[in-house]
N, C-alpha and C positions, 0 to 999 in steps of 0.2 A: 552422806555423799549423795549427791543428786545426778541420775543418771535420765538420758533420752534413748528409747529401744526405736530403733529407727527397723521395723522388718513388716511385710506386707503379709504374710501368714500368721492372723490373727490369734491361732491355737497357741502357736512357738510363739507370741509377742507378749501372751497373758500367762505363758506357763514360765517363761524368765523373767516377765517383773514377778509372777507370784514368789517363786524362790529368792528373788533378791532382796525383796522385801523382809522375807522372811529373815534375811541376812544381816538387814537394819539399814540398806538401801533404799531411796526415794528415788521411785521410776515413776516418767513418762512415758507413755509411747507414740507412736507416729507408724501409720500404718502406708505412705504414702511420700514420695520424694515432696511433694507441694505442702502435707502437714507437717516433715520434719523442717521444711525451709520455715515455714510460719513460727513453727515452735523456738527453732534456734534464732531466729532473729527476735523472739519477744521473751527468752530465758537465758540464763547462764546456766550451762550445765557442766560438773564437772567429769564427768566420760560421755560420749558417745558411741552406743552400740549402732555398728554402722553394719548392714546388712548390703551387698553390692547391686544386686537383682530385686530392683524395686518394677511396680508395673507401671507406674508413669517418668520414672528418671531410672539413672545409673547413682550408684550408691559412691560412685570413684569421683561424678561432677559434681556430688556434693563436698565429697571432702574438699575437691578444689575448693567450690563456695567459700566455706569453711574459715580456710586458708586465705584465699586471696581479701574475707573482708577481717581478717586478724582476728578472727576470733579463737583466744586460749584454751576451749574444750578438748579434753582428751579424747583420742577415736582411738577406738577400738572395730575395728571389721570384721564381722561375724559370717560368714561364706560356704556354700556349702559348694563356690568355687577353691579348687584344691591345685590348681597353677600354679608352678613357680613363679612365672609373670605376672601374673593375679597381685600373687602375695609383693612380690618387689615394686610393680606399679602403685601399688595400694599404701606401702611402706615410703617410696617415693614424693607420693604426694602430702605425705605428713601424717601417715597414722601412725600410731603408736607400738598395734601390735596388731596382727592378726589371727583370726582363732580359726578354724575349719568345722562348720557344722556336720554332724553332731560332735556335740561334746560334752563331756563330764561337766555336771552342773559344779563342781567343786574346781574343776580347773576354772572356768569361765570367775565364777568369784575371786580365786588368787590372783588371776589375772587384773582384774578390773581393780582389785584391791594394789596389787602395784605399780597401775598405773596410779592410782590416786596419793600411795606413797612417794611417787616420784615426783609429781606435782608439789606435792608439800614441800619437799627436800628443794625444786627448782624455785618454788616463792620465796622459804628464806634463802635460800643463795642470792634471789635479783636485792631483796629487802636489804640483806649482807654488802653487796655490791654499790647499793644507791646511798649508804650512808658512808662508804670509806669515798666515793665521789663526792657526796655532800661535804665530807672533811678534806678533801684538799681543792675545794675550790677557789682559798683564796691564793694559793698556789700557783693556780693557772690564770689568775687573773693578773696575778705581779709578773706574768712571761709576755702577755699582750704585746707591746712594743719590740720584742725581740731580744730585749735585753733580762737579762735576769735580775730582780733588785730585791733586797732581804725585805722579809716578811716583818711587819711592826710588830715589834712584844708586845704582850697584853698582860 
């Protein structure tokens, strides 16, 4: 699982990829709202650790980013903002889950770990979905004119 640590305190950026690593996680990191744009526009990543308080952006207009160019990476917000608002704005704009720094290195990995369960379960659900579509397309295609006409045997 390939993970992006989006957080500007370089100690805490190298001390969570070291443990996730350890975990059998492949982390990038991005110590900067402009390296983790760079990053996520030239990788796929399947979580990102999204830290809110970056020193040249807000860690909230990136998830928009994110979002509005469709990109599927899971976010996770890492904060050592501890708002209600925080957390619902942040949930809002499409993260997944959000942690409150500090935290148990062992929470942080179950977490990350189901987000990445739930990712897998949502790809074969779409993969599930796009083939019971693919088998009744010709279906929909004998309704075109409004009238319903039977399907040719084969």
């Amino acid at each position: 699982m390939k993970l992006l640590i989006v957080e500007d305190e370089k100690a805490l950026s190298d001390s969570i990829s070291s443990y996730l690593e350890q975990e059998s996680f492949i982390c990038d990191q991005a110590g900067s709202y402009a390296g983790a744009l760079a990053k996520i526009e030239q990788y796929d990543y399947d979580c990102i650790l999204l830290d809110i308080n970056l020193q040249d952006g807000n860690g909230l207009e990136l998830l928009k980013e994110l979002k509005s160019n469709h990109k599927g990476d899971g976010v996770l917000i890492i904060s050592a903002r501890n708002s209600l608002e925080d957390k619902v704005s942040g949930l809002k704009l499409g993260a997944d889950d959000y942690l409150v720094k500090p935290s148990e290195w062992k929470d942080l990995v179950q977490v990350v770990q189901d987000l990445h369960d739930k990712w897998i379960t949502k790809a074969a659900r779409s993969r599930s979905l796009r083939a019971k579509l693919h088998s009744l397309k010709p279906a929909v295609h004998s309704k075109q004119s409004g009238v319903e006409r039977p399907r040719p045997r084969v």
